[in-house]
C-alpha positions in Angstrom: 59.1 175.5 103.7 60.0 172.2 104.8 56.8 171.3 105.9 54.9 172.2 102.8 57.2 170.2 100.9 56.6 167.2 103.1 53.1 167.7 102.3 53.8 167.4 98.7 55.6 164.7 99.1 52.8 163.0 101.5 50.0 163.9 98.7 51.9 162.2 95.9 52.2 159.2 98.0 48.6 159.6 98.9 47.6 160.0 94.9 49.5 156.6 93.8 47.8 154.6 96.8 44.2 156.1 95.1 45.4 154.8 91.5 44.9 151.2 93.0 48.7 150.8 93.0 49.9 149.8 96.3 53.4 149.5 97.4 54.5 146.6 98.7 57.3 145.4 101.1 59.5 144.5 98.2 59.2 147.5 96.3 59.4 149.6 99.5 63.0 147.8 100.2 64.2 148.3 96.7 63.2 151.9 97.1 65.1 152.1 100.2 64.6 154.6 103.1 65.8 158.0 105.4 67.6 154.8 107.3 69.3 152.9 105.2 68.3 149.1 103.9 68.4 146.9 106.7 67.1 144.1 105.6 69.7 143.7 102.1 72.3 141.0 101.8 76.0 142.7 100.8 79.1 143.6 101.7 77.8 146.9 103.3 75.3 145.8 105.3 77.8 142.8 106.8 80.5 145.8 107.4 77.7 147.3 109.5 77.0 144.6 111.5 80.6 144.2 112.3 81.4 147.2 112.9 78.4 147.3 115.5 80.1 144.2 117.0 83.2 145.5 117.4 82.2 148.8 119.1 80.2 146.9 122.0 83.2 144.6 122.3 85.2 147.9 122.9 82.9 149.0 125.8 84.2 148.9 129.4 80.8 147.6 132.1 79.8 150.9 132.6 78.8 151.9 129.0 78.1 148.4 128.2 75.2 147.8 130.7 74.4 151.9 129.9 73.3 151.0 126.1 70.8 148.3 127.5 68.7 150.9 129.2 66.2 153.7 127.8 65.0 156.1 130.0 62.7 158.4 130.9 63.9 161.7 132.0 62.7 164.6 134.2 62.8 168.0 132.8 60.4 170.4 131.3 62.4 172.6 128.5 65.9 171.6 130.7 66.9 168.9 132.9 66.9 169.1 136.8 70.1 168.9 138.0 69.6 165.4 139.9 68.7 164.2 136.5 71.9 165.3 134.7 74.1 163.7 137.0 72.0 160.4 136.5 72.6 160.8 132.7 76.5 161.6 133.1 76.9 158.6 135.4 74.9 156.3 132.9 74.6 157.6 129.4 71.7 155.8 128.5 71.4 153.7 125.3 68.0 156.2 124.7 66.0 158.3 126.5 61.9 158.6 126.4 59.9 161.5 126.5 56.5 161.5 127.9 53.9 164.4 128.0 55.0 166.1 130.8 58.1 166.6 129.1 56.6 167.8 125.9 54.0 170.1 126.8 56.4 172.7 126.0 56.7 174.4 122.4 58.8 172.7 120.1 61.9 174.7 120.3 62.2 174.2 124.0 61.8 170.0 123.4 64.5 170.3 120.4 66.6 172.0 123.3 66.0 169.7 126.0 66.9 166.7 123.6 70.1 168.3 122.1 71.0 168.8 126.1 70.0 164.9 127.1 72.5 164.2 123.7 75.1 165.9 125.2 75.5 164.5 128.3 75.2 161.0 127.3 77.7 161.6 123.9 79.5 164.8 125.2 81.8 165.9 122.1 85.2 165.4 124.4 84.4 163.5 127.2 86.9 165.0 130.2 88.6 167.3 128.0 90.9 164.2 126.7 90.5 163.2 123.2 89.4 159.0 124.0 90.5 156.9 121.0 88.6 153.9 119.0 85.5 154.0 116.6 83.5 156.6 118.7 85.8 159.0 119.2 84.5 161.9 118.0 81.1 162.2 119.7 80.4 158.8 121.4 77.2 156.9 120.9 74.0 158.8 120.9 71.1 157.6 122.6 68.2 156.6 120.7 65.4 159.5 121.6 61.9 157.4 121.8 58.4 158.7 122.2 55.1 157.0 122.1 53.6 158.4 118.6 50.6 156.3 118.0 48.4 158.8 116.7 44.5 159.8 118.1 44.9 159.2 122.2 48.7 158.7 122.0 49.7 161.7 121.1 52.3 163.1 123.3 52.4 166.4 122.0 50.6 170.0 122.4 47.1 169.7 119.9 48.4 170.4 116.3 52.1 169.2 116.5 52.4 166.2 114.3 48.8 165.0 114.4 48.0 161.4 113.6 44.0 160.2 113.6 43.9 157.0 115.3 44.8 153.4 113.8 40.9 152.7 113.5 40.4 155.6 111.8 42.4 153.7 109.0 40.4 150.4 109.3 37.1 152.6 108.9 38.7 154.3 105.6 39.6 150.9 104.4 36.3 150.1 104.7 34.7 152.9 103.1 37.2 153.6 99.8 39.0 150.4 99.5 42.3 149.1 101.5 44.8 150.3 98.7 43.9 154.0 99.8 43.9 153.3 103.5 47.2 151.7 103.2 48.7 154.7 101.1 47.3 157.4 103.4 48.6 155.8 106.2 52.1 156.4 104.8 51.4 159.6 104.0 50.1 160.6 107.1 53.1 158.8 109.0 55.7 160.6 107.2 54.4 164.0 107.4 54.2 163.4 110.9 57.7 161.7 110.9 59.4 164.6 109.3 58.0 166.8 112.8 58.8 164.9 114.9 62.4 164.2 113.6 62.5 167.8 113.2 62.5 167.9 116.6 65.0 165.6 117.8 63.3 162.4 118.0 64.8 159.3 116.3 62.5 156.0 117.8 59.1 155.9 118.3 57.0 153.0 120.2 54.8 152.4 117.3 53.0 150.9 115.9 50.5 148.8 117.9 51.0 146.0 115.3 48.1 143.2 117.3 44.9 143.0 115.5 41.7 144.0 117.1 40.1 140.9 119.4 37.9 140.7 122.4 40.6 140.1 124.3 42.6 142.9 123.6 39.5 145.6 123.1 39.0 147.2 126.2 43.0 147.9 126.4 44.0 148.9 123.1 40.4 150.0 121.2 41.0 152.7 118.2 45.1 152.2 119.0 44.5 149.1 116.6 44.0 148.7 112.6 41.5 146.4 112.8 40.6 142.7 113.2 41.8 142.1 109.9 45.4 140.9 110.3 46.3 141.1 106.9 45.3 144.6 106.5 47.2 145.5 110.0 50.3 143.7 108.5 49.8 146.2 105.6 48.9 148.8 107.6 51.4 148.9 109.9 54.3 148.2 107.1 53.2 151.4 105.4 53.6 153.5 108.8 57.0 152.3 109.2 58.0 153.4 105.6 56.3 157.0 106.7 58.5 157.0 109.4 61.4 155.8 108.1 61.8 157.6 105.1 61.7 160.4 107.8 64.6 159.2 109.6 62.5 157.3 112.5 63.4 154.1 113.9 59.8 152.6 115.0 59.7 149.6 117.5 56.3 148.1 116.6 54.2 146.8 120.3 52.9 144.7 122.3 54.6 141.1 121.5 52.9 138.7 121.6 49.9 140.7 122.4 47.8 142.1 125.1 44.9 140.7 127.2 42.5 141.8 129.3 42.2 146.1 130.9 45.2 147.9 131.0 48.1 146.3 131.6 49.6 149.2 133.7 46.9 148.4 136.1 45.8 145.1 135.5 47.5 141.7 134.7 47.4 140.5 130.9 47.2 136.6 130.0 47.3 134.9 126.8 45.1 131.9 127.5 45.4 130.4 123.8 47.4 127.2 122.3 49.9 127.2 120.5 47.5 127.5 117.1 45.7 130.2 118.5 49.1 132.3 119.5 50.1 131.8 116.3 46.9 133.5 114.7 47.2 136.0 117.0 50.9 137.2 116.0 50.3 136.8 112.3 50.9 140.9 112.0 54.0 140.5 113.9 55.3 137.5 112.0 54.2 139.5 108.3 56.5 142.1 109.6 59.5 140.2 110.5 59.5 138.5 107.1 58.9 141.1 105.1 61.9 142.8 106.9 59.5 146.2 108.2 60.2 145.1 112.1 63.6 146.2 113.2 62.8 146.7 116.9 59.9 145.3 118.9 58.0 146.1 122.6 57.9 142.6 124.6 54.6 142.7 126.7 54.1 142.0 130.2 52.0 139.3 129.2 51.6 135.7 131.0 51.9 132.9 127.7 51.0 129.8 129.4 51.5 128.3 125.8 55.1 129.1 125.7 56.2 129.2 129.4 54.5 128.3 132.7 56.7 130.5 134.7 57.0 133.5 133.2 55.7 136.6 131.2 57.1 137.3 128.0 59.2 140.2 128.8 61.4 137.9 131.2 61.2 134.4 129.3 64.0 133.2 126.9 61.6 130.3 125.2 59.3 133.9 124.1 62.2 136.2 123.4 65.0 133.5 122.0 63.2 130.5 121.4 60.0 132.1 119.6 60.7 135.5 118.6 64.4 135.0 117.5 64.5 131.0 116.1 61.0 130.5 115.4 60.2 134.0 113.5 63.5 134.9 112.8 63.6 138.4 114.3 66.9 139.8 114.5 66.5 143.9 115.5 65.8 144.7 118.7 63.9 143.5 121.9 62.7 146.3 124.0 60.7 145.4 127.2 58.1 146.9 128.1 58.1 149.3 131.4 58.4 146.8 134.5 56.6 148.9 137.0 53.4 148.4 135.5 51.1 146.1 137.1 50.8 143.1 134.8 54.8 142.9 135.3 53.4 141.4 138.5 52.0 138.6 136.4 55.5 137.0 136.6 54.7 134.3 139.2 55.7 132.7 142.1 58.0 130.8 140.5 60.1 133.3 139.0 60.3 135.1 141.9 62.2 131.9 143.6 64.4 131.8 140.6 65.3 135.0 142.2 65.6 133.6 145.7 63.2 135.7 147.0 59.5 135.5 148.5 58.7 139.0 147.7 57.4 140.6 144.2 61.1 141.5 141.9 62.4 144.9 141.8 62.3 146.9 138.3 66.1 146.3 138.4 66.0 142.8 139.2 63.1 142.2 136.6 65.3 143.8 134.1 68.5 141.9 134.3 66.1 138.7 134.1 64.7 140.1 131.1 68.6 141.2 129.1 69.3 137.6 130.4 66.8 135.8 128.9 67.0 137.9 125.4 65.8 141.3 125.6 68.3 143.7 124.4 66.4 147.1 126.1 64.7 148.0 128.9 62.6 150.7 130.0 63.2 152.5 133.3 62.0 155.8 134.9 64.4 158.2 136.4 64.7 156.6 140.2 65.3 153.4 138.4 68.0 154.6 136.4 71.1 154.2 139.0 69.7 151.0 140.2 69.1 149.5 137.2 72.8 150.6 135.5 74.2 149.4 138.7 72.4 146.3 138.5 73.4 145.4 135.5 76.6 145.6 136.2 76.9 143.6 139.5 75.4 140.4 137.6 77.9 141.3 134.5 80.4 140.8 137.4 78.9 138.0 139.2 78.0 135.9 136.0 74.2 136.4 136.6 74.1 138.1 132.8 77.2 137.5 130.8 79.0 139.7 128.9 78.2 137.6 125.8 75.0 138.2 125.9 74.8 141.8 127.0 77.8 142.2 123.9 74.5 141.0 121.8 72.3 143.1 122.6 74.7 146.2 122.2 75.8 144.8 118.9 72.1 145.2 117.7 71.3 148.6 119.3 74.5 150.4 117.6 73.8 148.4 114.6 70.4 150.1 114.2 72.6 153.5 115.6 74.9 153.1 112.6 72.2 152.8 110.4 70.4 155.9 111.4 73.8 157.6 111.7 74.1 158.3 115.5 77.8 157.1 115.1 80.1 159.8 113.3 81.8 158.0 110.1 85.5 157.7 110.9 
């Protein structure tokens, strides 16, 4: 029943794109969404935002430098045992599911979440009933998938189908962008609603770069064409699917992608100044229009913006660009740093780090919270490292407090808003 009605409601959308009618981001935000209205000015949305302050300045180390990390887990339908004592030792600020998790029917995946969820935001923690805002339940982790559509499609065949982001550029084409736009919102929400239905509450999409040469071989079909006004559009109307479904997306790759794949390969913007500023058009459309409330940093080298290092670990990229220039205030997630363009980060950072040898994952990623991320991805044997990591330079004064209390301040905003905090 619920899905039928979900494909009402994804029709009627569908029909008032075809009328010529298009929504646009003002309308959308008036209209509000399953998440709340981030981006309006009031008393509310200020209460929010210190209320997400004042939680992180509440947290001890351990669940401080626990919010900064999403992780992947392993288990297929349950968790290994090794794997739950990782999650009780650092309750993760989210948790990522790939397809070897999720090759599983859907009540098994809604099991294995609801058992990640529990470990990291246990009802009672100890048996002892803790006191403050998050007493009742704790934080709960933000639960991320990659949910592109067409390739990226974590799922079994026929669990929440997408076609791929080209597929919207050729409709475009063919019966006018006004359609294209309103079926992609359509599409996104029915597939929201599944996916939601299921546990999830973040998903690593969508690929908001516009289609170049550069970027081609990587990305292909993952992208809504060269246009960037109509993947501006496009990519707005995906994050209205999804988050009048309850799903947080975190729109990818900033400040965009280069070269083969980047988990093999390295990535390099070569361009000026102009010509990075053409090529994050989508991404700047979004943060002004309010649609972008979390973002992917890439593993790209910006030569442009810093000689040293790739956009994932540099501050003038992630503070200076992203969060003065553009204005983005949600949240900065980087990018998985065992993948090979990570390595792009040159010799120079690596004798910031007083080493002669490539950084760890757990190194890169206090670099990266340092320098303005507020996220990181890990895999499972990162996880201990990286929490434990974290924590030494939050005790040495490598990362401080200030800064790692500002990146949780974001992260449980965005949790409030999607009401992973009980009310109290």
């Amino acid at each position: 029943m619920r899905l039928f009605a979900a494909v009402i409601v994804g029709l009627l959308v569908l029909f008032s794109g075809c009328s010529g009618k298009s929504e646009t981001a003002d309308e959308a935000d008036e209209g509000g969404s399953a998440l709340g209205d981030a981006g309006a000015p009031g008393a509310a949305f200020a209460a929010e935002r210190e209320r997400a302050a004042r939680i992180a300045a509440s947290l001890d180390d351990r669940l401080l430098a626990a919010q900064a990390i999403i992780s992947g887990i392993d288990g297929r339908g349950s968790l290994r045992p090794d794997m739950r004592r990782l999650l009780e030792e650092c309750p993760a600020g989210g948790i990522i599911l790939f397809r070897y998790n999720l090759d599983i029917d859907n009540e098994s995946i809604r099991s294995l979440i609801q058992e990640c969820a529990g470990l990291i935001a246990p009802e009672n923690p100890g048996g002892v009933e803790p006191e403050g805002e998050t007493a009742r339940r704790g934080i709960l982790p933000f639960v991320a998938v990659d949910h592109e559509g067409g390739s990226v499609n974590r799922f079994q065949s026929g669990v929440a189908d997408l076609m791929p982001a080209g597929g919207y550029w050729e409709l475009a084409q063919k019966e006018g962008r006004d359609k294209a736009v309103a079926r992609v919102e359509a599409d996104s929400f029915i597939s929201g609603l599944a996916i939601n239905d299921m546990g999830f509450n973040l998903n690593l999409a969508p690929v908001a770069e516009r289609f170049t040469d550069e970027n081609r071989d990587f990305l292909d079909d993952r992208l809504y064409g060269p246009d960037p006004g109509f993947t501006a559009e496009a990519a707005a109307a995906f994050i209205r699917g999804m988050e009048r479904a309850g799903i947080l997306c975190a729109i990818k790759h900033f400040p965009g992608s280069a070269g083969p794949d980047p988990h093999r390969f390295p990535s390099i913007l070569r361009g000026d100044r102009a010509a990075l500023d053409e090529l994050i058009a989508p991404f700047a459309a979004l943060i002004r229009g309010g649609q972008a409330r979390a973002l992917v940093a890439a593993h790209s080298a910006v030569p442009a913006r810093d000689l040293e290092r790739i956009a994932s670990l540099s501050a003038p990229v992630m503070d200076g660009w992203l969060r003065n220039e553009l204005g983005f205030e949600g949240i900065i997630i980087s990018d998985d740093f065992s993948m090979a363009a990570a390595g792009t980060f040159t010799a120079a950072a690596d004798r910031a780090a007083g080493t002669g040898l490539p950084l760890s994952p757990e190194a890169a990623a206090v670099l990266s919270l340092a320098a303005g991320a507020d996220m990181v991805l890990v895999w499972p044997p990162d996880i201990r490292r990286t929490h434990r990591a974290i924590r030494a330079a939050l005790s040495d004064g490598a990362l401080s407090r200030e800064r790692l209390r500002e990146a949780a301040a974001r992260i449980i905003f965005e949790k409030i808003r999607m009401g992973l905090l009980d009310e109290q």
